[in-house]
C-alpha positions as CSV (number, residue, x, y, z in Angstrom):
1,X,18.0,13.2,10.8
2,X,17.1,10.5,12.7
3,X,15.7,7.1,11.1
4,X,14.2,4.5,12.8
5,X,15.4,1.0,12.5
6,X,14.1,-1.8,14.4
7,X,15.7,-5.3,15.1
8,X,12.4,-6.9,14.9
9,X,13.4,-9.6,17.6
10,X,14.3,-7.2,20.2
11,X,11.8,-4.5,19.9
12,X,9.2,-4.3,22.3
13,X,6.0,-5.3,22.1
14,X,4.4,-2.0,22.3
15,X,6.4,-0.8,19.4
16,X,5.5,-3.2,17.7
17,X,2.0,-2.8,17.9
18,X,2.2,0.9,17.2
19,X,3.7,0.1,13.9
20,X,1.2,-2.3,13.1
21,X,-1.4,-0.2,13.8
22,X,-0.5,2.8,11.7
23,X,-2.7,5.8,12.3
24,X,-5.9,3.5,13.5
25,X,-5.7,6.0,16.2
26,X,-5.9,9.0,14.6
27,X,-9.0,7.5,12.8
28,X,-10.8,7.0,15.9
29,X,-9.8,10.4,17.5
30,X,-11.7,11.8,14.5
31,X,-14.5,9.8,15.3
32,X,-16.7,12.1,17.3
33,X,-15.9,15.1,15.3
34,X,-16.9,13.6,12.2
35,X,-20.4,12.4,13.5
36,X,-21.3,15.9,14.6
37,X,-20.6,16.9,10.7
38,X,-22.4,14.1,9.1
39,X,-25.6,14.7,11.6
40,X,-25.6,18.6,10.8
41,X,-25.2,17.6,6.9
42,X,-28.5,15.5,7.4
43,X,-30.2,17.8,8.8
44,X,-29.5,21.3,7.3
45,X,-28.6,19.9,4.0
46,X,-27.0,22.2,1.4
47,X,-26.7,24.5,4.1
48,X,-24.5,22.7,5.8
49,X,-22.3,21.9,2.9
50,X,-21.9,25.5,1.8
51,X,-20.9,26.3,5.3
52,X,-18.3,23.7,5.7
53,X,-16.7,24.5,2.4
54,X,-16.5,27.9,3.6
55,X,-15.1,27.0,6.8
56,X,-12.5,24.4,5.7
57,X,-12.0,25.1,2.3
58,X,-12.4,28.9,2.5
59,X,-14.8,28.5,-1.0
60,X,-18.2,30.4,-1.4
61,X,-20.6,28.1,-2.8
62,X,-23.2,30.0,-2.3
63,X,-21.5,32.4,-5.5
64,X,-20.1,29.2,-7.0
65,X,-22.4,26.5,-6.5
66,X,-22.2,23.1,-5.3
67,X,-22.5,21.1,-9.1
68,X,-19.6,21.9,-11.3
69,X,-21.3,23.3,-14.7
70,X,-20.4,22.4,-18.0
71,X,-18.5,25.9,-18.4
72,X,-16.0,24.2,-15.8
73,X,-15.7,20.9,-17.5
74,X,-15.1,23.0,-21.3
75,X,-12.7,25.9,-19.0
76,X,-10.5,23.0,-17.3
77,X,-9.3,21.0,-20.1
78,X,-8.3,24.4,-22.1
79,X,-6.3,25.6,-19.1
80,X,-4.3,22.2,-19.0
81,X,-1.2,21.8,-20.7
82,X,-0.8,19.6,-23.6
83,X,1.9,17.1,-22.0
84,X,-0.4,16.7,-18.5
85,X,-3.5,16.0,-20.7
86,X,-1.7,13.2,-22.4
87,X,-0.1,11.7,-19.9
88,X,-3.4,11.3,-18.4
89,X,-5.2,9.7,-21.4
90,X,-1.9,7.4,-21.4
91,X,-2.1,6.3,-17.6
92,X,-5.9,6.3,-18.1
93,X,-5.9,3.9,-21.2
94,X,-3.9,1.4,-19.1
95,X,-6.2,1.9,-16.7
96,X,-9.5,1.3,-19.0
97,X,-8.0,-1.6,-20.6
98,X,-6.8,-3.3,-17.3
99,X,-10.5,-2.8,-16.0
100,X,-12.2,-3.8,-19.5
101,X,-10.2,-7.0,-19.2
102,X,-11.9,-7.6,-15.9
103,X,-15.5,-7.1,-17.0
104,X,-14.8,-9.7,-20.1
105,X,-14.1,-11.8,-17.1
106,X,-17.2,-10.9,-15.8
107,X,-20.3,-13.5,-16.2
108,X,-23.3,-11.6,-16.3
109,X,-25.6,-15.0,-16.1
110,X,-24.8,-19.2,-15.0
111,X,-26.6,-21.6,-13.9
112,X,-25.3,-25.3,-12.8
113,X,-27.8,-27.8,-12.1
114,X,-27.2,-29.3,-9.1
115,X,-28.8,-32.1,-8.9
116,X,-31.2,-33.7,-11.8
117,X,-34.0,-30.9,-12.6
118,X,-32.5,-28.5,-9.6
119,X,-30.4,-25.3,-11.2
120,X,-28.5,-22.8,-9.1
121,X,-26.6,-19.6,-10.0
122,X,-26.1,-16.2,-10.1
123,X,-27.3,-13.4,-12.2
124,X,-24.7,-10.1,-12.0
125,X,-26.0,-6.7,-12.6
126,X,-24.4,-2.9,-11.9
127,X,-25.0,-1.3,-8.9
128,X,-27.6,1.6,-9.3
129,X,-25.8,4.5,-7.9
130,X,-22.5,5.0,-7.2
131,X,-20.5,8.0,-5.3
132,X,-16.9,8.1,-6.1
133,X,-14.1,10.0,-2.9
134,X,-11.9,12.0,-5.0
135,X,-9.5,13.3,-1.7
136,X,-7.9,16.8,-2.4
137,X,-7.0,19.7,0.0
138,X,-3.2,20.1,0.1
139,X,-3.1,18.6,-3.5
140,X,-5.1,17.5,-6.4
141,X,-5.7,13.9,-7.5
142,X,-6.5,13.1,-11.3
143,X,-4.9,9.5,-10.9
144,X,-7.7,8.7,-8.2
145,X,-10.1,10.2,-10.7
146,X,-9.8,8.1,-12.9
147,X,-8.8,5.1,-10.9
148,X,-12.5,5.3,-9.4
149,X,-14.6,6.4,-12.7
150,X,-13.0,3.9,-15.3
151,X,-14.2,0.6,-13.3
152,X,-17.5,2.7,-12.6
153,X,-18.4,3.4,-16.0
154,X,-17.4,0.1,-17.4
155,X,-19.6,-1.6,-15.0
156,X,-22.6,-0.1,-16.6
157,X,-23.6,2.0,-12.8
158,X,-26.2,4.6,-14.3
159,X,-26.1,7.4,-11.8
160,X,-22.0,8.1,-11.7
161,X,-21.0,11.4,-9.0
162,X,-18.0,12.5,-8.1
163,X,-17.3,14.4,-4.2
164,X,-14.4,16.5,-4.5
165,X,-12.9,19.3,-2.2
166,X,-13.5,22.6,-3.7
167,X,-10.8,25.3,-4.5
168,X,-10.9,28.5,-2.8
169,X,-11.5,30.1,-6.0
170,X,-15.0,28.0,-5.9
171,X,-14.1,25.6,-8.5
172,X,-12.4,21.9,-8.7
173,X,-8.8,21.4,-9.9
174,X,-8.4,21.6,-13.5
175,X,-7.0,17.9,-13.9
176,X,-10.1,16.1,-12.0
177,X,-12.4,17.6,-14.6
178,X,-10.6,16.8,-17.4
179,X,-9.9,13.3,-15.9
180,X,-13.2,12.8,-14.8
181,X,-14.9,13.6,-18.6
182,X,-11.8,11.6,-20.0
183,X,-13.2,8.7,-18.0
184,X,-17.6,9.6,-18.9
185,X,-18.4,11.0,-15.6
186,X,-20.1,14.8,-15.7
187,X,-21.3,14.9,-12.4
188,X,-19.1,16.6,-9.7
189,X,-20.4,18.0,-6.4
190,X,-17.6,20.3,-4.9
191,X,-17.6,19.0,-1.1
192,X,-15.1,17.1,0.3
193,X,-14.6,16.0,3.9
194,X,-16.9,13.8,6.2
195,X,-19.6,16.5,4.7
196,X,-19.2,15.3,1.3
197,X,-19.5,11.2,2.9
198,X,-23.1,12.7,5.0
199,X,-24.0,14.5,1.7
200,X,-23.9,10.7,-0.6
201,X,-25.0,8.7,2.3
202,X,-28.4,11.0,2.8
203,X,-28.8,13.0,-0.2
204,X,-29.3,16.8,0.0
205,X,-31.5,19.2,-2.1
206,X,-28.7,19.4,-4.6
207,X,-27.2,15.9,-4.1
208,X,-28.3,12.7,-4.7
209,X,-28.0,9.8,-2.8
210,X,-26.4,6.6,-3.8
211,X,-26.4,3.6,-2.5
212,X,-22.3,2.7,-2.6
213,X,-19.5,4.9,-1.7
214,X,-15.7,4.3,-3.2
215,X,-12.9,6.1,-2.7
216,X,-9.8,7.1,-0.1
217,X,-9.7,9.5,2.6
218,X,-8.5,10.9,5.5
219,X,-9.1,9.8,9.2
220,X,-12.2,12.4,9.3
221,X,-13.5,10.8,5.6
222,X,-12.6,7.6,7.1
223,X,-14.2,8.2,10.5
224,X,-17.2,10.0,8.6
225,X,-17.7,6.7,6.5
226,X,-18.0,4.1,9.6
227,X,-21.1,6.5,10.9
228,X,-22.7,5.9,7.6
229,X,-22.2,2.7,7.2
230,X,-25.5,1.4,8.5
231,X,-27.1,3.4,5.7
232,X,-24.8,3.5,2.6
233,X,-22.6,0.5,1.3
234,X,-19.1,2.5,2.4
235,X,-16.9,-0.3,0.3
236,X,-13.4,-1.0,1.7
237,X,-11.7,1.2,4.1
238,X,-9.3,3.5,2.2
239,X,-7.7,6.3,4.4
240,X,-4.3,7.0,5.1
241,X,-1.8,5.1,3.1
242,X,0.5,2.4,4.0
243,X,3.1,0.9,2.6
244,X,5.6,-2.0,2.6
245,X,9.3,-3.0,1.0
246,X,10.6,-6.3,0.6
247,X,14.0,-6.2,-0.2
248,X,17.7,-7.6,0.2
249,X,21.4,-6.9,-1.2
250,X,20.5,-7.7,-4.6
251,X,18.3,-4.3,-4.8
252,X,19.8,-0.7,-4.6
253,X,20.0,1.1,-1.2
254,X,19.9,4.4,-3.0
255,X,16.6,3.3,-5.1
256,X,15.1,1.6,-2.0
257,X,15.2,4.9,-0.1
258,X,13.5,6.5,-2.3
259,X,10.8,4.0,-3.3
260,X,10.6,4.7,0.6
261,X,10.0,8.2,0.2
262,X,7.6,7.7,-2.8
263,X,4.6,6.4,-0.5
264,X,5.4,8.1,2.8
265,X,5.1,11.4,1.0
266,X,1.2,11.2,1.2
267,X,1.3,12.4,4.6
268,X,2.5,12.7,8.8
269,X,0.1,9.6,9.1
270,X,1.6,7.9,6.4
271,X,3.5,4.6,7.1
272,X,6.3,2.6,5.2
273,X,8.0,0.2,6.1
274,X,11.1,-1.6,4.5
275,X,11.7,-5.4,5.6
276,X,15.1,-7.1,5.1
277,X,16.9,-10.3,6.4
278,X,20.2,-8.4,5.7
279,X,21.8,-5.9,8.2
280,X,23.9,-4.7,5.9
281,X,21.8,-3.5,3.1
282,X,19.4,-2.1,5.7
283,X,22.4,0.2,7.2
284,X,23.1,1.2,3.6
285,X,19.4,2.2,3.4
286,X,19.7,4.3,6.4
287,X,22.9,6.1,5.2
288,X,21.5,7.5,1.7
289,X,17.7,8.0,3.1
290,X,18.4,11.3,4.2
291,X,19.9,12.4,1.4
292,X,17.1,11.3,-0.9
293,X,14.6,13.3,1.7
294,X,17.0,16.3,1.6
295,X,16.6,16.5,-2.1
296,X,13.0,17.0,-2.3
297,X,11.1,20.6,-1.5
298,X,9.2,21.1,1.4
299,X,6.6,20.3,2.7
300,X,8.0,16.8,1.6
301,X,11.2,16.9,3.8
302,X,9.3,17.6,7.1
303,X,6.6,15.0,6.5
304,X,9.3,12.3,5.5
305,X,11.7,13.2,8.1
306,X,8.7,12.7,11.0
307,X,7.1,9.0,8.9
308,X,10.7,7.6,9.6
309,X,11.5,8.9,13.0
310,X,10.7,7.2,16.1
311,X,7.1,9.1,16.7
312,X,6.1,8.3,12.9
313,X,4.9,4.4,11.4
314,X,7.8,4.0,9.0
315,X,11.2,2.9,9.5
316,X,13.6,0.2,8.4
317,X,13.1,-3.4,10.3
318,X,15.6,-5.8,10.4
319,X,14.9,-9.5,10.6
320,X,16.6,-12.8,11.1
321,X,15.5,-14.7,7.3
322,X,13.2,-14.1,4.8
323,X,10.4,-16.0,6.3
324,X,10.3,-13.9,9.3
325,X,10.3,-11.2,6.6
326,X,7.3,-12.4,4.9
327,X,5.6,-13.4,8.1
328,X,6.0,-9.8,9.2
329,X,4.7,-8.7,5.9
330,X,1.4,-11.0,6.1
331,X,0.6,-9.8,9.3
332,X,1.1,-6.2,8.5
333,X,-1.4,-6.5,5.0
334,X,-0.2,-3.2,3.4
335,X,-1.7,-1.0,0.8
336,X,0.9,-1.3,-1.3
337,X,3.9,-4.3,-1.1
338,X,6.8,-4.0,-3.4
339,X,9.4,-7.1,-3.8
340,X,12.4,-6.4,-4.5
341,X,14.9,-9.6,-3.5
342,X,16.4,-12.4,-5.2
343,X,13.6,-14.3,-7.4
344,X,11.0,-11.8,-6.5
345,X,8.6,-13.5,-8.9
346,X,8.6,-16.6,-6.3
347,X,8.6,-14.4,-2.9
348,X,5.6,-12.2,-4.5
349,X,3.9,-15.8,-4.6
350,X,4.4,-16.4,-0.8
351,X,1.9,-12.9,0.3
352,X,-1.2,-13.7,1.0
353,X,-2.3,-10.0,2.3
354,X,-1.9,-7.6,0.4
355,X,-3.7,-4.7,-1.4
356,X,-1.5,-4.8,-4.3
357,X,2.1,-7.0,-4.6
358,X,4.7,-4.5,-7.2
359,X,7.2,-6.9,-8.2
360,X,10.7,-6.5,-9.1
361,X,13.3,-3.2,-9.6
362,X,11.5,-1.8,-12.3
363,X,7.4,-1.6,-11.0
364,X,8.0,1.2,-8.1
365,X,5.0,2.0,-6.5
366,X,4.8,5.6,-8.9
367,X,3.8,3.1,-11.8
368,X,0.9,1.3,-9.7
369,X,0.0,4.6,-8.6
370,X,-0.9,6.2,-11.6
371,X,-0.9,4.1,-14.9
372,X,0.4,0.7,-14.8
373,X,-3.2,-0.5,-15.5
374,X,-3.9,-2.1,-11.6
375,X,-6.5,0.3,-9.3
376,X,-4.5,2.9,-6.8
377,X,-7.5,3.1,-4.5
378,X,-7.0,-0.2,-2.3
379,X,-7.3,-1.2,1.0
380,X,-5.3,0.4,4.1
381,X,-4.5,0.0,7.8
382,X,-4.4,-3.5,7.8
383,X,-7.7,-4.7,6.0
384,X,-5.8,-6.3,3.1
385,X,-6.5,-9.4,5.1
386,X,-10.1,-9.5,3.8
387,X,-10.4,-6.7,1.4
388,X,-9.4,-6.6,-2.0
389,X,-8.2,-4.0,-4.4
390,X,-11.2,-1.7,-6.4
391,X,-12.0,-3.5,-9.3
392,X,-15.0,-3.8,-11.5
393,X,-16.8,-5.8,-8.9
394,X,-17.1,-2.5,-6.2
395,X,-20.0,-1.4,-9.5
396,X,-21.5,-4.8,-9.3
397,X,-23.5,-7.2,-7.4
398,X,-24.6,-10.7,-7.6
399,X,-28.0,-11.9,-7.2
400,X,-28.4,-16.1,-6.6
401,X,-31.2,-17.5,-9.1
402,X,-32.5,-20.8,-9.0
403,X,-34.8,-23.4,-10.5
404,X,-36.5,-26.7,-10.4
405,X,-38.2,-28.6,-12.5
406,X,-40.9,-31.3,-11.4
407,X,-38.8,-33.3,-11.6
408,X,-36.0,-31.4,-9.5
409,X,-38.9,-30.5,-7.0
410,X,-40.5,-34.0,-6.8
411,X,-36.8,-35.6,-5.4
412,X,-36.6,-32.0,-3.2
413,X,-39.4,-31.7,-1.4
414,X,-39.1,-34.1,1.0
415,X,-35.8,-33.5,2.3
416,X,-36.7,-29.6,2.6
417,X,-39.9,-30.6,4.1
418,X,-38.4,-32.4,6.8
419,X,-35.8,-29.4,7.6
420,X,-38.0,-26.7,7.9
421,X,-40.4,-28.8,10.1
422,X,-37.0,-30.0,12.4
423,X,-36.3,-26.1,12.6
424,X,-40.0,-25.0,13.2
425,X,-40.6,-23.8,10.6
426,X,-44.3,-25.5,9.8
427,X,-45.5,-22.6,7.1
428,X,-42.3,-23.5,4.8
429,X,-43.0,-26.5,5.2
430,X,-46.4,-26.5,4.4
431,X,-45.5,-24.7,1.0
432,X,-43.5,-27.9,-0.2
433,X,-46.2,-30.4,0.7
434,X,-49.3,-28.1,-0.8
435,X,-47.5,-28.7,-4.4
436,X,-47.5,-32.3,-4.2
């Protein structure tokens, strides 16, 4: 197979930007499609819903309905085997207690005063309603289950749902049931797709609308979630993933190629990228990353082989030094970064985008992915450089209180006074002097 390596100094321009882009193309292609659904979801409703699920899912809601029942909940965790169950409560505890240790952080309440008799703060409380992504189609996804409704619950949001694909049997994977309950959410609409985003952002007869949507997606749930955006809180951009390796000689070609593997598996539109200063080790990459690929099942081996060709977003590049390396990897932002080089600890310090920073031989991205405590659903296609990684604070919001005294209002006035009048403002003005 063919594996694309790029000498980062001599590759063109347009590659370049091709790789940095990822599939921001493909998002926008879906753009027009997904509009049309989330218009005929607001205006037909359930309808709708039932006859997208039928279309792209091949399910018959109207025999199955749209809510998962109780009967589903009690029926999926006794068809689960014993070992999956507890290695989801295991990866799920990590989870919890990662997310517990950020609401302790939390202050609900603070004040500073300002200035003698003038206080100022904030005053944090959970957002009302929340809709939680849960992606599926070609696979199921507990981890992102749980990933989403752990930080939910825990930030005390009091309407909790859940938008998953349904099966063609009518019902929703085994595993996001049980992971959902695991995690005290018993709410689960079976939709997926931009239909699922319309359904949250407008509310249907059978679903409810929130007020915040969280969760990854593919370029149509991505596409589906920019339309919305002017009427829901559609959090971070999350759709396809993206991925990014640090590494030199001191880490192991034959482990690098397949932490390589371990992202790009996701999908065609997946990207991953490894970075290194060393020619050497990046030709020893190249060597064993067909074999790796060659060792998994299909459909595995055809979506890695096309992420690393030359018409795919991943590939090995090969720099001149480390910085270069880590100027490369600032400007890229991925999803996930993992450093793997000499005093990692110290390069790990030097990323400033990033959705999450994996550091060292023994933290591939599986463990971030699925139970090493730190949230899977994170930021993609670049936007690490201004979003952050779901935490507790995607369930919360901050209000700004104040408060004066006399005393504090008595040294204010004036200065506010003469503001609003300099700004035209003459009725806030007038408000100040009337109390003196």
């Amino acid at each position: 197979m063919i594996v694309a390596v790029y000498d980062w100094q001599s590759t063109p321009q347009r590659t370049k930007s091709r790789l940095m882009a990822r599939s921001g193309a493909e998002v926008h292609a879906a753009g027009e499609v997904a509009a049309a659904i989330v218009e005929d979801v607001r205006m037909r409703g359930d309808a709708a819903l039932r006859a997208y699920a039928q279309k792209f899912d091949k399910a018959d809601l109207d025999k199955h309905g749209l809510v998962a029942s109780q009967e589903e909940f009690f029926a999926a965790e006794a068809a689960l085997e014993d070992d999956l169950k507890d290695a989801i409560h295991t990866c799920a505890e990590n989870v919890r207690r990662f997310h517990a240790a950020q609401m302790e952080r939390v202050e609900r309440r603070w004040m500073v005063e300002v200035s003698p008799g003038v206080f100022a703060g904030e005053q944090v409380t959970p957002i009302q309603r929340v809709g939680l992504y849960v992606p599926g189609g070609r696979a199921a996804y507990p981890s992102a289950t749980y990933m989403l409704a752990v930080p939910a619950v825990l930030s005390g949001a009091q309407h909790i749902a859940i938008a998953t694909p349904p099966t063609p049997e009518g019902g929703v994977c085994p595993a996001v049931l049980f992971a959902a309950r695991l995690a005290g959410v018993d709410r689960v609409y079976k939709m997926g797709g931009a239909q699922a985003i319309a359904a949250l952002a407008y509310g249907t007869e059978t679903v409810d609308k929130v007020y915040k949507i969280v969760g990854p997606g593919n370029p149509w749930v991505t596409a589906a979630r920019r339309v919305v955006a002017g009427v829901v809180d559609v959090g971070m951009p999350a759709g396809p993933t993206d991925s990014l390796i640090l590494a030199d000689s001191s880490a192991d070609p034959r482990v690098t190629a397949l932490d390589m593997c371990n992202e790009a598996e996701h999908g065609k539109d997946s990207a991953t990228l490894l970075i290194t200063h060393e020619a050497d080790f990046a030709a020893a990459v190249r060597a064993v990353l067909p074999e790796a690929i060659a060792a998994l099942p299909e459909p595995q081996r055809g979506t890695l082989s096309h992420v690393f060709s030359p018409e795919g977003y991943g590939g090995i590049v090969v720099t001149r030094a480390l910085d270069e390396s880590l100027e490369i990897a600032n400007a890229y932002a991925a999803e996930h970064i993992l450093v793997n080089t000499q005093d990692a600890e110290a390069v790990a310090q030097r990323i400033e985008n990033a959705g999450e920073i994996l550091i060292g031989p023994h933290t591939p991205f599986s463990l971030g992915n699925f139970g090493v405590g730190v949230n899977q659903v994170l930021p993609t296609g670049g936007w690490a450089r201004s979003y952050s990684a779901t935490t507790v604070w995607d369930f919360l919001k901050r209000a700004s209180i104040a408060r004066a005294t006399a005393q504090g209002f008595a040294a204010l006035a004036g200065p506010v006074a003469r503001i609003a009048a300099y700004e035209g403002f003459p009725a806030h003005a007038a408000a100040v002097r009337g109390r003196l």
